[in-house]
ROSE-4610 file (N, C-alpha, C; in Angstrom, 1 decimal, always signed):
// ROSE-4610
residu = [X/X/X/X/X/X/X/X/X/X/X/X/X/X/X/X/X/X/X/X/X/X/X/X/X/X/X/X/X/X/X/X/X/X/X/X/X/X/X/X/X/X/X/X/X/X/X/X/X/X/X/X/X/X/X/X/X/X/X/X/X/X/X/X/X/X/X/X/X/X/X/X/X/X/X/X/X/X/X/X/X/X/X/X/X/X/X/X/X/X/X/X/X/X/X/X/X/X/X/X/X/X/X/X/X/X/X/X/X/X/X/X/X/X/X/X/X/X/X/X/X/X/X/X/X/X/X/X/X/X/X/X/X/X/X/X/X/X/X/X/X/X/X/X/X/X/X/X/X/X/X/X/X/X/X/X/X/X/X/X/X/X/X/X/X/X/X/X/X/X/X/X/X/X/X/X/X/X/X/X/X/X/X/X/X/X/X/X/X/X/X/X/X/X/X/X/X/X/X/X/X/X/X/X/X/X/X/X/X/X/X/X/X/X/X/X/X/X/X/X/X/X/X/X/X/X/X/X/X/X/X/X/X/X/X/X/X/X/X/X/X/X/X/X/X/X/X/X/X/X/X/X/X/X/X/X/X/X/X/X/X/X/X/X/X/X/X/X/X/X/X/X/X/X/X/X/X/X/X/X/X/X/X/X/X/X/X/X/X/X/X/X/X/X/X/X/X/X/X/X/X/X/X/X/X/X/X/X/X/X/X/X/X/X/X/X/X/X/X/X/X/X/X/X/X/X/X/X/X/X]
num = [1/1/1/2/2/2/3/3/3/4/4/4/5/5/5/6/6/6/7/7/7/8/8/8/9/9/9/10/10/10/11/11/11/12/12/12/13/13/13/14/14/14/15/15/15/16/16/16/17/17/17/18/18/18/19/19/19/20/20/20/21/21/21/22/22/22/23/23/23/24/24/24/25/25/25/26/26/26/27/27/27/28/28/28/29/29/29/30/30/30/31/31/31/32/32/32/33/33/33/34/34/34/35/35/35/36/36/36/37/37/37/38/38/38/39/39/39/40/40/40/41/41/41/42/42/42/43/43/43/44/44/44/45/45/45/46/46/46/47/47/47/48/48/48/49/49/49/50/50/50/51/51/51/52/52/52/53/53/53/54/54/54/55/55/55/56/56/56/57/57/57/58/58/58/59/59/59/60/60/60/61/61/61/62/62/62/63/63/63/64/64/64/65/65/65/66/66/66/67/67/67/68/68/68/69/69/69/70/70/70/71/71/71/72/72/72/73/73/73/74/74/74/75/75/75/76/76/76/77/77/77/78/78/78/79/79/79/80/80/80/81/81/81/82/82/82/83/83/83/84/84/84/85/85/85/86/86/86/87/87/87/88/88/88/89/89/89/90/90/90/91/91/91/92/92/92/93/93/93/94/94/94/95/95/95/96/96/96/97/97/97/98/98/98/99/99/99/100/100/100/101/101/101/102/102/102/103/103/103/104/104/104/105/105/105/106/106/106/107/107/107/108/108/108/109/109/109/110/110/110]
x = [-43.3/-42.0/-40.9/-41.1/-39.9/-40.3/-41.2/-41.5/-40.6/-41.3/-41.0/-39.3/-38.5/-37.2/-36.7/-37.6/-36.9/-36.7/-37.4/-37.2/-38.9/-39.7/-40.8/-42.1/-43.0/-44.2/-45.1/-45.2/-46.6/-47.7/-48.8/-50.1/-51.4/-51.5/-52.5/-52.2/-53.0/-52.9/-54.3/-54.6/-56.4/-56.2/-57.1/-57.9/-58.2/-59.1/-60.0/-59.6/-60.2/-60.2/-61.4/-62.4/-63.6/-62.7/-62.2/-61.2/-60.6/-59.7/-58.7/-59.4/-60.7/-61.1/-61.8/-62.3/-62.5/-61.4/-60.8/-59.2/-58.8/-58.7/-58.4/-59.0/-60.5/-61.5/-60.9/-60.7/-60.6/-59.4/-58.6/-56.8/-57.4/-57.0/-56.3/-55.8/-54.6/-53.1/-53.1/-53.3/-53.6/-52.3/-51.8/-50.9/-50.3/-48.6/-47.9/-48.1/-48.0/-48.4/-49.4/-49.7/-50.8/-50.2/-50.1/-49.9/-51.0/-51.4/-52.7/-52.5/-52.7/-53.5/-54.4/-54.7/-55.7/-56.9/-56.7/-56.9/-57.1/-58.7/-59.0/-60.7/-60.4/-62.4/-63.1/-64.2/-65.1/-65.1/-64.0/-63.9/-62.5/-62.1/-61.0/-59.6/-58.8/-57.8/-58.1/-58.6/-59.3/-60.4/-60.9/-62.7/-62.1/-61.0/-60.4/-60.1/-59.2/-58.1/-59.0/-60.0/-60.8/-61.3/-61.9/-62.8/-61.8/-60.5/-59.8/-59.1/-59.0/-58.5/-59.7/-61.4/-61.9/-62.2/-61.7/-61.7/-60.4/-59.3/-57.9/-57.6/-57.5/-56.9/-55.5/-54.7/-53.3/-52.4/-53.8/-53.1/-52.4/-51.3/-49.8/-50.6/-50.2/-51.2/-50.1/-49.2/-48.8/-49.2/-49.7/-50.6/-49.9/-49.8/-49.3/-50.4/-49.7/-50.9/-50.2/-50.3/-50.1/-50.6/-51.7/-52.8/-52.1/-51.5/-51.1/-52.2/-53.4/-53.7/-54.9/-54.4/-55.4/-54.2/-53.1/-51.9/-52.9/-53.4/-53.6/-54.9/-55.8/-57.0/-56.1/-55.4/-55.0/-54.0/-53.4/-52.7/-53.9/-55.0/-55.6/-56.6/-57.1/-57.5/-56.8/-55.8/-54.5/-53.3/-53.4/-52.6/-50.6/-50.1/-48.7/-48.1/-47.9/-47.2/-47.8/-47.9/-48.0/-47.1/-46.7/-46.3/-46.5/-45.6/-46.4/-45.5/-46.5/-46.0/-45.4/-44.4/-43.5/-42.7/-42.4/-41.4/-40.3/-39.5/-38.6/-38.6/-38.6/-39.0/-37.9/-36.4/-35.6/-35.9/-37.0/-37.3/-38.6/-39.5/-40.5/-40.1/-39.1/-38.5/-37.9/-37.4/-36.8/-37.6/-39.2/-40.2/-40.3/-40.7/-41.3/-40.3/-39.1/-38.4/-38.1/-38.3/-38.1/-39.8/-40.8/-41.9/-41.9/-41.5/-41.5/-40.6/-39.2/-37.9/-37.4/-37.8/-37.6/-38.0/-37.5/-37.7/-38.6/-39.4/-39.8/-41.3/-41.9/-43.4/-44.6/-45.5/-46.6/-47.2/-47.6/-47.8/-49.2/-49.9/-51.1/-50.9/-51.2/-50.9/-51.7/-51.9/-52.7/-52.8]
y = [-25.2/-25.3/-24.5/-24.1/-23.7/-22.8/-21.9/-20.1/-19.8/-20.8/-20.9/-20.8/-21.8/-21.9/-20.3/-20.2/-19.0/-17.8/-17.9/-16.8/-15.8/-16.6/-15.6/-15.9/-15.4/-15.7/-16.1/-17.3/-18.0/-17.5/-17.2/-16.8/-17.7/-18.4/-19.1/-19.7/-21.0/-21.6/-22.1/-21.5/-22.4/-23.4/-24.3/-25.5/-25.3/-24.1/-23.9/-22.3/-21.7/-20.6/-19.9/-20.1/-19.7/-19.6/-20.8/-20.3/-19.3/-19.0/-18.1/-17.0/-16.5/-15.1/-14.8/-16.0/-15.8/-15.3/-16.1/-15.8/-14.5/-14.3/-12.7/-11.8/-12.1/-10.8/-10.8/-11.9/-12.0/-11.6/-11.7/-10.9/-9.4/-9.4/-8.3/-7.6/-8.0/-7.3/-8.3/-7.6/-8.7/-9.0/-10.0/-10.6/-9.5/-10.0/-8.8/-8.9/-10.8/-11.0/-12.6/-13.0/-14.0/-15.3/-16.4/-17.2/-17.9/-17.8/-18.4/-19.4/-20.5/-21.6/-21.4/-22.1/-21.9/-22.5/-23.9/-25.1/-26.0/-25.4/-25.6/-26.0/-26.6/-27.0/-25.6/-25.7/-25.0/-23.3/-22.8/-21.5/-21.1/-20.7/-21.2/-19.9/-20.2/-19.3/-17.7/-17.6/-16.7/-15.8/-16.6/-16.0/-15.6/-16.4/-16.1/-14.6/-14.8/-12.9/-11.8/-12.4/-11.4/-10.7/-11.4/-11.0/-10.2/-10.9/-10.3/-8.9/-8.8/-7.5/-6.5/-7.1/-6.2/-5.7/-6.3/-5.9/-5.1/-5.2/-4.7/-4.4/-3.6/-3.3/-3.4/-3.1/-3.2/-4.9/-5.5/-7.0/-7.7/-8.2/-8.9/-9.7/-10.7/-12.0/-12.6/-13.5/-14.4/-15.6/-15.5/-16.4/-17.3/-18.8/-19.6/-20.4/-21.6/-22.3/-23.2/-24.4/-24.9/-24.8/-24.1/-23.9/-22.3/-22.3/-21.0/-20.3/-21.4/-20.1/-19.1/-19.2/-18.4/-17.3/-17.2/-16.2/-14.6/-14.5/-13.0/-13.0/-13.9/-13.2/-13.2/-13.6/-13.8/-12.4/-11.7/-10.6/-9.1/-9.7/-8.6/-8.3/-9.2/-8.9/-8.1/-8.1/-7.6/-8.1/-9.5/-10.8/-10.0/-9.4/-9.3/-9.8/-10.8/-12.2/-13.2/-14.4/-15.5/-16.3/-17.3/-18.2/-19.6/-20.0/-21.4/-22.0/-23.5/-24.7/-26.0/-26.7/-26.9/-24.8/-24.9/-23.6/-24.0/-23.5/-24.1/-23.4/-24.1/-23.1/-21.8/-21.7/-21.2/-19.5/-20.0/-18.9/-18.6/-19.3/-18.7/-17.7/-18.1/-17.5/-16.2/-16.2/-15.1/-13.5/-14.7/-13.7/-12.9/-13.6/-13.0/-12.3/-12.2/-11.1/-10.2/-10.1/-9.1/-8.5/-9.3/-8.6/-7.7/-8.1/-7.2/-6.7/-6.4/-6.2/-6.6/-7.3/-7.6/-8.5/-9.9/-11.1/-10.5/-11.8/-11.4/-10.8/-11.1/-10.2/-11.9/-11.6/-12.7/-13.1/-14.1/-15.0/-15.5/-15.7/-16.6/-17.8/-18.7/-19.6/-20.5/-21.0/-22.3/-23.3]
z = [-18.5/-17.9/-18.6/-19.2/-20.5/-20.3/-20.4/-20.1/-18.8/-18.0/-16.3/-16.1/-16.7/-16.9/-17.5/-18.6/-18.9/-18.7/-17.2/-16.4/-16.7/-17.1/-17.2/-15.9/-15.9/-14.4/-15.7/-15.8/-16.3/-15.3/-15.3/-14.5/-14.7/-15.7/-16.4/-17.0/-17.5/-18.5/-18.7/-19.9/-20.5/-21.0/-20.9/-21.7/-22.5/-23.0/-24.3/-24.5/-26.0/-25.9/-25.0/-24.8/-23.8/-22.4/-21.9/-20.7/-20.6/-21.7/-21.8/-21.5/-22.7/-22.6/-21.2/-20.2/-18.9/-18.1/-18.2/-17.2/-17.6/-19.0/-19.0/-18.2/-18.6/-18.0/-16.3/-15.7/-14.8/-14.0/-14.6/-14.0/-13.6/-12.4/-11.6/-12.9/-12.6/-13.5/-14.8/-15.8/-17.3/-17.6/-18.4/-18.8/-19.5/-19.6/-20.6/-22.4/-22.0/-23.1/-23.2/-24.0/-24.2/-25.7/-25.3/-26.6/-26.9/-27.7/-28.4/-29.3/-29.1/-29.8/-30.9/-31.8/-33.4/-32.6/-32.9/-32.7/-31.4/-31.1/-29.5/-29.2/-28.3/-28.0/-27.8/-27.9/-27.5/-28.2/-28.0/-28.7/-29.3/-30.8/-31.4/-30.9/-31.6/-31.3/-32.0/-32.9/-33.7/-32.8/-32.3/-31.4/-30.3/-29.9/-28.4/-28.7/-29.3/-29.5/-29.7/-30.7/-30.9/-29.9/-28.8/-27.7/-26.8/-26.2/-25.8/-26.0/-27.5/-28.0/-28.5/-28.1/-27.7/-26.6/-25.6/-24.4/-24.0/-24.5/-24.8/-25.5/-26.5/-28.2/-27.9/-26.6/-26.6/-26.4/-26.0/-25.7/-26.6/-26.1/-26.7/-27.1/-28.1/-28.5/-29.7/-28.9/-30.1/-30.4/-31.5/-32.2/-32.8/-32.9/-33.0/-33.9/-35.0/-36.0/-36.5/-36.9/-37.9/-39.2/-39.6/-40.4/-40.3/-42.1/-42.0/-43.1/-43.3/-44.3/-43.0/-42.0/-41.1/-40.5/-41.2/-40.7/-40.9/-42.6/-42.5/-41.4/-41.1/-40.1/-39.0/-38.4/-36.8/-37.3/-38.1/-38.3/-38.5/-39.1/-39.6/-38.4/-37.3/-36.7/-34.8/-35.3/-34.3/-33.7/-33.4/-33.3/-33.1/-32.3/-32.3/-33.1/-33.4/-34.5/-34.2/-35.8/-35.6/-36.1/-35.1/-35.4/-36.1/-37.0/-38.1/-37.2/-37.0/-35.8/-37.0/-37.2/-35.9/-35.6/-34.4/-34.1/-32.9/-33.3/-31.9/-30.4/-29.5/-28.2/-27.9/-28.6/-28.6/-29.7/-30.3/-31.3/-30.5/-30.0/-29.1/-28.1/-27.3/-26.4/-26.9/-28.1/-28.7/-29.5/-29.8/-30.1/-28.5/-27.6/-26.9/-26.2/-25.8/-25.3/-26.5/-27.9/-28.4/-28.4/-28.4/-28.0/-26.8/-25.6/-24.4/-24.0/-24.6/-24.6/-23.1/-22.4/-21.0/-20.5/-19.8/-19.4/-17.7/-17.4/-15.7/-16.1/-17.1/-17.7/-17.2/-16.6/-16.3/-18.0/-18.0/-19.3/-19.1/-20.0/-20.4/-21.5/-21.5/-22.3/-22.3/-23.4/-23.4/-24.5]
């Protein structure tokens, strides 16, 4: 709701990381950018990006954690930025228009 408010096209939202890397493969038109979760059933926030940014090396991917000692893999493995959780949605929002310098970009989330 808060992406949505902020003027962005949400396109998806996963359940799991396994979802997510489905729904990617799956878009027509791929997200501009992608928020990712650590900390998920079935396939993690880590496994997720990975797959995806082998299928994309350019994919947006802000990576979000409570668990910061997983900051340098989610960085070293391509991750745009991670975020350490609590974050405020006012600084989420601010990552991601300075990620795509432009509001009105389709979203993946989960």
């Amino acid at each position: 709701m808060l992406l949505r408010a902020s003027g962005f096209d949400v396109i998806g939202i996963a359940k799991n990381g396994k979802e997510a890397v489905e729904m990617y493969k799956n878009f027509p038109i791929k997200p501009d950018i992608i928020i990712m979760d650590h900390r998920m059933p079935i396939k993690n926030g880590i496994e997720a990006s990975k797959e995806i940014l082998s299928i994309n090396s350019e994919a947006k991917i802000i990576f979000a954690s409570a668990d910061t000692t997983i900051k340098e893999i989610a960085e070293s493995i391509g991750v745009l930025c991670f975020k350490s959780k609590p974050f405020s949605n006012e600084r989420l929002i601010q990552n991601i228009e300075k990620a795509l310098r432009i509001k009105n970009h389709r979203i993946i989330t989960n």
